[in-house]
MARRORO-551556 format. One record per residue (C-alpha): residue in three letters; y, z, x; residue number from 1. Coordinates in nm, 3 decimals, padded with zeros to 5 digits. Layout:
BEGIN
NODE	rest	c2	c3	c1	nr
NODE	ALA	Y	Z	X	NUM
...
//
This chain:
BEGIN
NODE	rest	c2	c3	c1	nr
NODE	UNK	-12.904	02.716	03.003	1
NODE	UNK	-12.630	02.467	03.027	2
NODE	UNK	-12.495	02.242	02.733	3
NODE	UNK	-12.655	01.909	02.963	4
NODE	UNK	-13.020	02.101	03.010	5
NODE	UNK	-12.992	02.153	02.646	6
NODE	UNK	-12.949	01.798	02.549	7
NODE	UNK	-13.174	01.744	02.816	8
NODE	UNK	-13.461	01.974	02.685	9
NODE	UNK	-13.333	01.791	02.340	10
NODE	UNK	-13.423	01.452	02.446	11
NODE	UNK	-13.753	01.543	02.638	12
NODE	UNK	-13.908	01.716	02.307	13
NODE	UNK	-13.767	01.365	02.062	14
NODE	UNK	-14.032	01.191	02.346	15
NODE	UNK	-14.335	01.421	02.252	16
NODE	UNK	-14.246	01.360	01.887	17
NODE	UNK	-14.589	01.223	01.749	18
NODE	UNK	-14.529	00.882	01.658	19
NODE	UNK	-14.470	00.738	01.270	20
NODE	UNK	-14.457	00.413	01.166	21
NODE	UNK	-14.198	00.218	01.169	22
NODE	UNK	-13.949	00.109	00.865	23
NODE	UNK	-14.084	00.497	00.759	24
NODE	UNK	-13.810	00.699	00.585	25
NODE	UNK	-13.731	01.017	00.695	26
NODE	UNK	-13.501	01.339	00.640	27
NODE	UNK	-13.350	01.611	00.895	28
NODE	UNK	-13.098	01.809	00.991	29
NODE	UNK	-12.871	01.701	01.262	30
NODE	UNK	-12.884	02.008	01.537	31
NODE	UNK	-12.677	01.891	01.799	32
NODE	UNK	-12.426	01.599	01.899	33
NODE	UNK	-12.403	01.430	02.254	34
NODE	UNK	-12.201	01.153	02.412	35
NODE	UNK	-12.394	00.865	02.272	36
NODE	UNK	-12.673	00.990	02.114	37
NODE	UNK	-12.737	01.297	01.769	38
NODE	UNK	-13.038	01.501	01.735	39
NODE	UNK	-13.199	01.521	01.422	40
NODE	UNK	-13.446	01.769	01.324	41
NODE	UNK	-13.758	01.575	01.127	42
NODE	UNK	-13.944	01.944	01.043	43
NODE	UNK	-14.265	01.925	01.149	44
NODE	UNK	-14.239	01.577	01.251	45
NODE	UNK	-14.034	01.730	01.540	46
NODE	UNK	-13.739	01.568	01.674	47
NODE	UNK	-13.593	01.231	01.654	48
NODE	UNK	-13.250	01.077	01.779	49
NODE	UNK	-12.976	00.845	01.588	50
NODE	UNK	-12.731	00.621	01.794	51
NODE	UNK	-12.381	00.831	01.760	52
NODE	UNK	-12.222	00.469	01.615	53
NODE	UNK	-12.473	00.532	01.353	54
NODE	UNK	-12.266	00.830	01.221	55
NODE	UNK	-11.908	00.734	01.242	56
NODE	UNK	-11.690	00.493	00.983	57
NODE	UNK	-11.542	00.187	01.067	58
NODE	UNK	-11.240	00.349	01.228	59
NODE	UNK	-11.477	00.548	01.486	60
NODE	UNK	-11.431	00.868	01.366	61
NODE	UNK	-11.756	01.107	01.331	62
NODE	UNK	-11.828	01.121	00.988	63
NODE	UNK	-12.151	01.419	00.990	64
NODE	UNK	-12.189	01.764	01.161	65
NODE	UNK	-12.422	01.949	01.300	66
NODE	UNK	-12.631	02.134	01.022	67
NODE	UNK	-12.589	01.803	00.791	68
NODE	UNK	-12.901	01.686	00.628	69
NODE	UNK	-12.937	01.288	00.634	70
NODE	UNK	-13.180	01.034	00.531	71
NODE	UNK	-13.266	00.750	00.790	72
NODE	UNK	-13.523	00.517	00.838	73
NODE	UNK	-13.761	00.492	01.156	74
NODE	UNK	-13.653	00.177	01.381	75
NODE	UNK	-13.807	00.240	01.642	76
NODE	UNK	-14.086	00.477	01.800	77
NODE	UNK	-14.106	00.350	02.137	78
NODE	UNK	-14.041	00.656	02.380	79
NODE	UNK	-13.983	00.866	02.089	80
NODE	UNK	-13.846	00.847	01.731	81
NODE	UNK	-13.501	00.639	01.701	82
NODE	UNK	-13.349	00.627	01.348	83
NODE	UNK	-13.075	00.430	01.131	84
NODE	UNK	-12.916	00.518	00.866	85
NODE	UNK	-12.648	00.175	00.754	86
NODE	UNK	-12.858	-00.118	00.799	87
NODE	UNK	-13.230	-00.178	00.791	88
NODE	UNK	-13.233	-00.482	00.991	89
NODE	UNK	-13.602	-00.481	01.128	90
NODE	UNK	-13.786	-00.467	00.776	91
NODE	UNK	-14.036	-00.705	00.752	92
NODE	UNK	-14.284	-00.575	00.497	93
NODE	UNK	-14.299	-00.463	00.127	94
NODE	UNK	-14.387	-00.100	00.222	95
NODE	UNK	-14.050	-00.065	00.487	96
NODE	UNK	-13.814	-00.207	00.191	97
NODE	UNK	-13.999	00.030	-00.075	98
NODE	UNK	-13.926	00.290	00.169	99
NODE	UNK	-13.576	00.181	00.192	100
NODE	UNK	-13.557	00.143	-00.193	101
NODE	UNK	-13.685	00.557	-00.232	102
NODE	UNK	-13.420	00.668	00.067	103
NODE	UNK	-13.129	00.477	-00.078	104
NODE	UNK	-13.089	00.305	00.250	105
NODE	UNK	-12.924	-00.013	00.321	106
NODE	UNK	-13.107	-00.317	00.393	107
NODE	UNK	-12.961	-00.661	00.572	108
NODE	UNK	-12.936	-00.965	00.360	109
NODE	UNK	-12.815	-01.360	00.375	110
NODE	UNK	-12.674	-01.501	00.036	111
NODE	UNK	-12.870	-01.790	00.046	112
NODE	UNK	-12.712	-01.940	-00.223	113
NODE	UNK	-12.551	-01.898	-00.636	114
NODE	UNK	-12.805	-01.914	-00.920	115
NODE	UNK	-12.732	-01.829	-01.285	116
NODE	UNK	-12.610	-01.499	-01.323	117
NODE	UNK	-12.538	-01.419	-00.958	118
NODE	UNK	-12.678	-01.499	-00.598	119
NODE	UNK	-12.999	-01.554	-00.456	120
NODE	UNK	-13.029	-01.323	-00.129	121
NODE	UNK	-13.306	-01.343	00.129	122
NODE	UNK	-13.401	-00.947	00.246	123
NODE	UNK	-13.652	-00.973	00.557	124
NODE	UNK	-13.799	-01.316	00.437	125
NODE	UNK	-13.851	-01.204	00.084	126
NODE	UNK	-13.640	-01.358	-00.222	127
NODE	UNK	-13.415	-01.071	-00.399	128
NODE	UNK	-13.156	-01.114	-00.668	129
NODE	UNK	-12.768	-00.975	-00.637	130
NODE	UNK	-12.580	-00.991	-00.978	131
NODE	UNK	-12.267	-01.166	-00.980	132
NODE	UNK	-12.129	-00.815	-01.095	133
NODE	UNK	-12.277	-00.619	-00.772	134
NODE	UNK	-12.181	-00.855	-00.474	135
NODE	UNK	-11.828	-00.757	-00.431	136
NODE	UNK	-11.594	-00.447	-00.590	137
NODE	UNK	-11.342	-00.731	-00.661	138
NODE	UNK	-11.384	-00.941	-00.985	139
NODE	UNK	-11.315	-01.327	-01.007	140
NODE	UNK	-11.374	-01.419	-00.650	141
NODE	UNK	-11.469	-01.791	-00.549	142
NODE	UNK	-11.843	-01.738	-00.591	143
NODE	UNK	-11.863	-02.006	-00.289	144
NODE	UNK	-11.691	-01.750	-00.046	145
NODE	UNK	-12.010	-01.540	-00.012	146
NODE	UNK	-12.305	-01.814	00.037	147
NODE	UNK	-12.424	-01.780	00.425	148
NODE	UNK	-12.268	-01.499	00.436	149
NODE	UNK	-12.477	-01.182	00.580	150
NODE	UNK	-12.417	-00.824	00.368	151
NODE	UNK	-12.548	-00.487	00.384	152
NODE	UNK	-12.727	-00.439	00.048	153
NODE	UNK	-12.902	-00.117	-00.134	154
NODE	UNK	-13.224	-00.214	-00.335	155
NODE	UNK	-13.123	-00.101	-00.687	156
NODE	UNK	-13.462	-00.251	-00.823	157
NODE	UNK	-13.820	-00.272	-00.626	158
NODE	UNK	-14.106	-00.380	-00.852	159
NODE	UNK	-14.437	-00.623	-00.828	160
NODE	UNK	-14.513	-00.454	-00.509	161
NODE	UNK	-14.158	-00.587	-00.388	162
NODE	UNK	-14.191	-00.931	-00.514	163
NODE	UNK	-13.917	-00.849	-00.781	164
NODE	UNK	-13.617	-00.721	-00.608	165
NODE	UNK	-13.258	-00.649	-00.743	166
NODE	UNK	-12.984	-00.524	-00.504	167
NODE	UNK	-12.617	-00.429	-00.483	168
NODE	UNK	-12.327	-00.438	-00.237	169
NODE	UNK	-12.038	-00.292	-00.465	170
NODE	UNK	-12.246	00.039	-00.451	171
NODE	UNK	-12.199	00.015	-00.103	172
NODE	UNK	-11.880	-00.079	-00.056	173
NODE	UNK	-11.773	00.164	-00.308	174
NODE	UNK	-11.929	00.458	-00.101	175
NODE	UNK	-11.712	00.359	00.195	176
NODE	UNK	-11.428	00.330	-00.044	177
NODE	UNK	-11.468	00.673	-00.192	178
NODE	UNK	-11.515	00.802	00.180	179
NODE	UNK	-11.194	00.668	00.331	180
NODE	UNK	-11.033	00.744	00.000	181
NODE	UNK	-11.110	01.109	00.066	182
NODE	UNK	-10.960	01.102	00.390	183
NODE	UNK	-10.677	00.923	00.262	184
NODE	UNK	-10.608	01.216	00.030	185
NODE	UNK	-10.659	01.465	00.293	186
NODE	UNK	-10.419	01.269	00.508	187
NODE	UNK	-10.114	01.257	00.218	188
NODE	UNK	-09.864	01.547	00.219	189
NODE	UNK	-09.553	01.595	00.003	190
NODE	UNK	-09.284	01.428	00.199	191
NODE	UNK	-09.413	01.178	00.333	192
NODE	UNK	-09.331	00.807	00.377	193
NODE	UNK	-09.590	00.555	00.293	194
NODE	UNK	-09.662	00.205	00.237	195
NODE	UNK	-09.826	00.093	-00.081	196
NODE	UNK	-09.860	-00.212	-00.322	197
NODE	UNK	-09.823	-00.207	-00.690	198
NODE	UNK	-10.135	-00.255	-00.857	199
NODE	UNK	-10.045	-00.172	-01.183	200
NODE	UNK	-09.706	-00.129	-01.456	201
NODE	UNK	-09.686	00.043	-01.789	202
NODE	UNK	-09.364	00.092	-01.963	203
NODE	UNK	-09.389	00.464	-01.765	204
NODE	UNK	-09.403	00.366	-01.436	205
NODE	UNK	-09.622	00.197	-01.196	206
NODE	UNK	-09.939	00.292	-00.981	207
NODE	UNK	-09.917	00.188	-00.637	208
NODE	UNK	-10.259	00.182	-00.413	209
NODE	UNK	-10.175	00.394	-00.059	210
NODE	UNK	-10.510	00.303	00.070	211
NODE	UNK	-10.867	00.312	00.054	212
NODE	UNK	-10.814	00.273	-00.365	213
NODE	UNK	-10.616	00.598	-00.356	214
NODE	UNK	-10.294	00.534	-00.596	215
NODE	UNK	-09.979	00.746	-00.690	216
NODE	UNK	-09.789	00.707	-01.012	217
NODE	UNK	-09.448	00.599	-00.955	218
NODE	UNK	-09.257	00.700	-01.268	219
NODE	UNK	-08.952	00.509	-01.413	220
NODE	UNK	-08.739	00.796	-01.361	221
NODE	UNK	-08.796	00.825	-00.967	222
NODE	UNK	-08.761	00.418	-00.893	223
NODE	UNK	-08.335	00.425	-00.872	224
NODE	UNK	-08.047	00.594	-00.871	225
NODE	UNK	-07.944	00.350	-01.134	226
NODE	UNK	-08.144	00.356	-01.519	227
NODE	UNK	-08.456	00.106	-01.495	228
NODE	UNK	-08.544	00.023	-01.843	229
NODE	UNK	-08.767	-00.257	-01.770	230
NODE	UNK	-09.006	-00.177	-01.503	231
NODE	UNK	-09.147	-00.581	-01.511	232
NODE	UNK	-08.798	-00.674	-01.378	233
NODE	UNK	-08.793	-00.393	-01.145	234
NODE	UNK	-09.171	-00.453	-00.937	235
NODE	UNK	-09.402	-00.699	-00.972	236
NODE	UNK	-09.820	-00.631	-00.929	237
NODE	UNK	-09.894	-00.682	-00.524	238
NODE	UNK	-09.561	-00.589	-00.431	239
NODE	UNK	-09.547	-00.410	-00.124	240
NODE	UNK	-09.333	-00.121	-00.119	241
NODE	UNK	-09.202	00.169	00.077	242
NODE	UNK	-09.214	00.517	-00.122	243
NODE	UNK	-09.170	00.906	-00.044	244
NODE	UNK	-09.475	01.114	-00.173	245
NODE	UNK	-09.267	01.398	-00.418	246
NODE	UNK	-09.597	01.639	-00.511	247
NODE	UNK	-09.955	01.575	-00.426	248
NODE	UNK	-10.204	01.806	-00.672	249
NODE	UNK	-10.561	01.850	-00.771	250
NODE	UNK	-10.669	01.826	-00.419	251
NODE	UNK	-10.519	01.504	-00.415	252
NODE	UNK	-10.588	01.369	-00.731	253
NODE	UNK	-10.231	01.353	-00.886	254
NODE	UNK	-09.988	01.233	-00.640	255
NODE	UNK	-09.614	01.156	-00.764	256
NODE	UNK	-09.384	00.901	-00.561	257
NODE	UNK	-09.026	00.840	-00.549	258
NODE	UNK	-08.852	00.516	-00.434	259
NODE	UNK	-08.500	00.618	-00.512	260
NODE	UNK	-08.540	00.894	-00.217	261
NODE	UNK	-08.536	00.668	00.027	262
NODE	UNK	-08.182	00.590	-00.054	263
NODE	UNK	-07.859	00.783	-00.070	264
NODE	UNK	-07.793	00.967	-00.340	265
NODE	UNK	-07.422	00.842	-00.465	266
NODE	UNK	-07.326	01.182	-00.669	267
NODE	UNK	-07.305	01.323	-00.325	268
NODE	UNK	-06.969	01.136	-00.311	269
NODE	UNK	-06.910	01.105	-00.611	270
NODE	UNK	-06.578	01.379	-00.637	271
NODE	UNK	-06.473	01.212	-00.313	272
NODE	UNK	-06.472	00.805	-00.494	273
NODE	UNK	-06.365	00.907	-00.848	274
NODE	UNK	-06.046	01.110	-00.948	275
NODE	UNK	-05.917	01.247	-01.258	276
NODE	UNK	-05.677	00.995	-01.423	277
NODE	UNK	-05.742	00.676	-01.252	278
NODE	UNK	-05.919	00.394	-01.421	279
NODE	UNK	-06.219	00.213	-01.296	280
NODE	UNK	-06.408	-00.099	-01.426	281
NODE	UNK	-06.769	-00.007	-01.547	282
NODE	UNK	-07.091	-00.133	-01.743	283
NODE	UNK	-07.164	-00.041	-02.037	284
NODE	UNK	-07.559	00.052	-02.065	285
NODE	UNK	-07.707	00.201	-02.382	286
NODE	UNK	-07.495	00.414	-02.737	287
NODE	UNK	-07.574	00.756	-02.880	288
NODE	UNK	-07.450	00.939	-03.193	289
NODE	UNK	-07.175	01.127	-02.973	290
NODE	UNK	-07.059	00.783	-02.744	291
NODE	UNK	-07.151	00.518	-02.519	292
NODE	UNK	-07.258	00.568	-02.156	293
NODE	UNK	-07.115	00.364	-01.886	294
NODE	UNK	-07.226	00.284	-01.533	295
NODE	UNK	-06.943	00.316	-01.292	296
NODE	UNK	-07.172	00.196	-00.968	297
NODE	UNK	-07.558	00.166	-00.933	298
NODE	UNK	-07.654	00.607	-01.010	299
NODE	UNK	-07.338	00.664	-01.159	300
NODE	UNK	-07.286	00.703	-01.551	301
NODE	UNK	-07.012	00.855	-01.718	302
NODE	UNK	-07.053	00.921	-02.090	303
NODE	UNK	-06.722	00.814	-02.342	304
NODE	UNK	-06.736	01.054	-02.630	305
NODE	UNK	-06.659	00.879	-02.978	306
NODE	UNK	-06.327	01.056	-02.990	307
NODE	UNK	-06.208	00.859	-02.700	308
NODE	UNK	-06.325	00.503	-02.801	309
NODE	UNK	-06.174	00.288	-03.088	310
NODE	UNK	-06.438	00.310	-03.259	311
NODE	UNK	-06.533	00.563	-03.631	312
NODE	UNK	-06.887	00.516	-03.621	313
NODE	UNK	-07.202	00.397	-03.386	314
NODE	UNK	-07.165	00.079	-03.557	315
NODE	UNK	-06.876	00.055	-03.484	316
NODE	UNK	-06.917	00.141	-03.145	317
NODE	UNK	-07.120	-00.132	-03.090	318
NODE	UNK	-06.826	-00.371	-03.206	319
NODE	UNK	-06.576	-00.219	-02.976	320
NODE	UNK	-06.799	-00.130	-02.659	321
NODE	UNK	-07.099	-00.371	-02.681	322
NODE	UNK	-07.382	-00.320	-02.436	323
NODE	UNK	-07.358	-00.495	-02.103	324
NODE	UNK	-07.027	-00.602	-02.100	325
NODE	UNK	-06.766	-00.446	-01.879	326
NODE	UNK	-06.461	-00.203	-01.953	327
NODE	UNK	-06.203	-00.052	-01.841	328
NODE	UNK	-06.205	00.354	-01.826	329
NODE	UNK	-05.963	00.656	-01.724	330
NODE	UNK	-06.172	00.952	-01.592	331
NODE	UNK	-06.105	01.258	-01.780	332
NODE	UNK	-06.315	01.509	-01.591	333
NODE	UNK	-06.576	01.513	-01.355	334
NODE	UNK	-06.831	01.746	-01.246	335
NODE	UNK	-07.059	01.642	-00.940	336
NODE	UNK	-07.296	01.933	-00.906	337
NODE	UNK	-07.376	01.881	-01.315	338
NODE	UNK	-07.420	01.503	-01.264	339
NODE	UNK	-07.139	01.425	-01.533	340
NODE	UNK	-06.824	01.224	-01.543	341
NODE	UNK	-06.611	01.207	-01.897	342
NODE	UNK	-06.441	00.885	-01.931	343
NODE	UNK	-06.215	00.757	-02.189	344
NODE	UNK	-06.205	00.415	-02.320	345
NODE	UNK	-05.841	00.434	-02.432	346
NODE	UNK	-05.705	00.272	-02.161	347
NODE	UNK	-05.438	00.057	-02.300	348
NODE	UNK	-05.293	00.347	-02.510	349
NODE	UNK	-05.304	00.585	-02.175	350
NODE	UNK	-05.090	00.278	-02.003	351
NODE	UNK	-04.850	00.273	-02.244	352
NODE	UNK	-04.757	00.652	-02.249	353
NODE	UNK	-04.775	00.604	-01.856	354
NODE	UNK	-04.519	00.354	-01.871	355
NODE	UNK	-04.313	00.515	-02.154	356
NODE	UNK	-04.308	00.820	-01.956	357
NODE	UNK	-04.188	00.663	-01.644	358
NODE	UNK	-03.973	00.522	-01.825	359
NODE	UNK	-03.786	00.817	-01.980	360
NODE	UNK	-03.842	00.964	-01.596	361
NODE	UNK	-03.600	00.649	-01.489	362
NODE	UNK	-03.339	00.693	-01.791	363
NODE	UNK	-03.340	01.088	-01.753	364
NODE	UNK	-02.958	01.152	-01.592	365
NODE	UNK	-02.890	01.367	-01.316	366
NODE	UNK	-02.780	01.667	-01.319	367
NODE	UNK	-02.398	01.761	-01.239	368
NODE	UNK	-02.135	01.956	-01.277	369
NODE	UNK	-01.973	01.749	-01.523	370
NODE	UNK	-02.311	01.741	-01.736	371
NODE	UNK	-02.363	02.050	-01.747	372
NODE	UNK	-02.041	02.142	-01.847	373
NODE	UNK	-02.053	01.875	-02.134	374
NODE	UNK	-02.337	02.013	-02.253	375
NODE	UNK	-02.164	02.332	-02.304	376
NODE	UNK	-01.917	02.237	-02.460	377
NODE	UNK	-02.095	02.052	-02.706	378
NODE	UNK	-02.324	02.359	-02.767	379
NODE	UNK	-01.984	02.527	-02.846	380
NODE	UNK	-01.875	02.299	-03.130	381
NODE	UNK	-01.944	02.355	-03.497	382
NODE	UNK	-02.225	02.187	-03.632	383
NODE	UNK	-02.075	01.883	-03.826	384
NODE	UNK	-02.088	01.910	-04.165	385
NODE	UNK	-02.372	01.740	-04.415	386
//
């Protein structure tokens, strides 16, 4: 039998299904998919079908497989059983939204209008109650923004024979959230590029959201070449960004970004910009026991050991090289592949022994024949005596 007669022989047998009432919930097992239409298995019930829209997210991709158990409420049993699974828009009676209440489905509702404590919401002509904490996952929106507006909502509450109802949308919108957050972390691999806005900064970094409520930790160390001691004056919360994905672990759970990446690193040329002996203007950024550091360009820092400052102590060092203000060094030695650059801050004393050796260079005389010949004879002389 071909795949069509099968869908075929499918469809006929949802039409013999015996007929239940409608706003009924019901469970199966989906056993096969078509173009438009899945086949669910109701056990004994026999067959019923679910509108293929029914099953996919809001990007149109399938969200079940065959062999998945759902829960669905009869809409219709005109030609056969037709279920729904989002939105029970049909209910019209106590016993269809106490079904809806035991399946966990979604019902429609209009926020009618704001009452103390939250919103009033009308669900198939009855009065229900949706507290200002459950109508939306974000906090400290204009309560005015949702009245007329028409939601999906789960029951949460059902009691006085439905005349005492309670319902949610955050639990809602947080299961779609958690679903497209899962395939937002099955979509993330190390090395990628992404977009993302901060959402939150601690003096360690900063979490940015990449989607879906799915957020990476951004530490200090990985936003810039250069030393960021203040993350506040480096991002700002809802600042977009750009940022490579460094690790992603725990199935997704811990992901690690970089921003620096995404720019060239400068100790790649730094042997070819910096040379032994020459002096460059730098920054100075932070002291230690053993010297200050200096920032020769934004990734580059070159550390001035005590010995070659002015200075006897670190409080003294603060004196002669205070922090942020900019100096004058000689580089003493470099090492690219290590990351380090020893600089002196001794500048004016290496200037002066530049310029008294040039100038001995000038006043050294040439040799000659006659010069040479004078120095022999004076080696030849007596030593004068004392």
């Amino acid at each position: 039998m071909s795949e069509d007669e099968d869908f075929a022989a499918m469809f006929e047998a949802s039409l013999k299904t015996p007929r239940l009432a409608k706003g009924q919930a019901i469970e199966g097992t989906i056993v096969a998919i078509g173009p438009e239409v899945a086949f669910i298995n109701v056990g004994g019930k026999g067959e019923a079908i679910i509108p293929l829209d029914e099953l996919k997210d809001d990007d149109g991709r399938l969200e079940a497989a065959v062999g998945d158990r759902i829960q669905a409420m009869v809409v219709s049993t005109e030609g056969g059983l037709t279920l729904s699974r989002k939105v029970v828009r049909g209910a019209a009676s106590a016993r269809q939204l106490e079904d809806a209440f035991h399946a966990r489905l979604p019902v429609e509702g209009k926020v009618i209008q704001a009452v103390k404590g939250g919103y009033e919401v009308r669900v198939a002509g009855q009065r229900a109650f949706c507290p200002v904490s459950q109508i939306d996952i974000l906090r400290d929106t204009d309560p005015a923004a949702h009245i007329g507006r028409t939601y999906a909502f789960r029951i949460i509450e059902f009691k006085e024979g439905g005349k005492n109802l309670v319902v949610s949308r955050r639990v809602l919108l947080e299961e779609e959230q958690r679903a497209r957050a899962a395939e937002v972390r099955r979509s993330i691999e190390a090395g990628a590029v992404m977009t993302g806005r901060v959402v939150s900064i601690r003096d360690f970094g900063a979490f940015i959201e990449l989607g879906a409520g799915v957020q990476g930790l951004l530490h200090v160390s990985e936003m810039g070449w250069s030393r960021v001691s203040n993350v506040s004056e480096f991002l700002t919360v809802g600042q977009e960004i750009a940022v490579k994905v460094l690790r992603v672990e725990d199935d997704g759970q811990k992901i690690a970004l970089g921003l620096k990446q995404l720019s060239a690193d400068p100790w790649l040329a730094a042997s070819e910009h910096y040379r032994v002996g020459q002096i460059y203007r730098g920054r100075v950024t932070r002291h230690a026991e053993f010297g200050a550091f200096v920032e020769l360009e934004p990734g580059i820092e070159g550390l001035v050991p005590m010995s070659e400052t002015t200075a006897a102590s670190k409080k003294d060092l603060a004196k002669a090289l205070p922090i942020g203000v900019e100096v004058q060094v000689i580089v003493l030695e470099i090492d690219a592949a290590a990351r380090r650059i020893r600089l002196s801050a001794k500048v004016s004393e290496a200037q002066e022994a530049a310029e008294v050796r040039e100038y001995t260079e000038r006043q050294q005389p040439p040799e000659s024949g006659f010069g040479s010949l004078a120095d022999k004879l004076r080696g030849a002389l007596p030593p004068k005596k004392k």
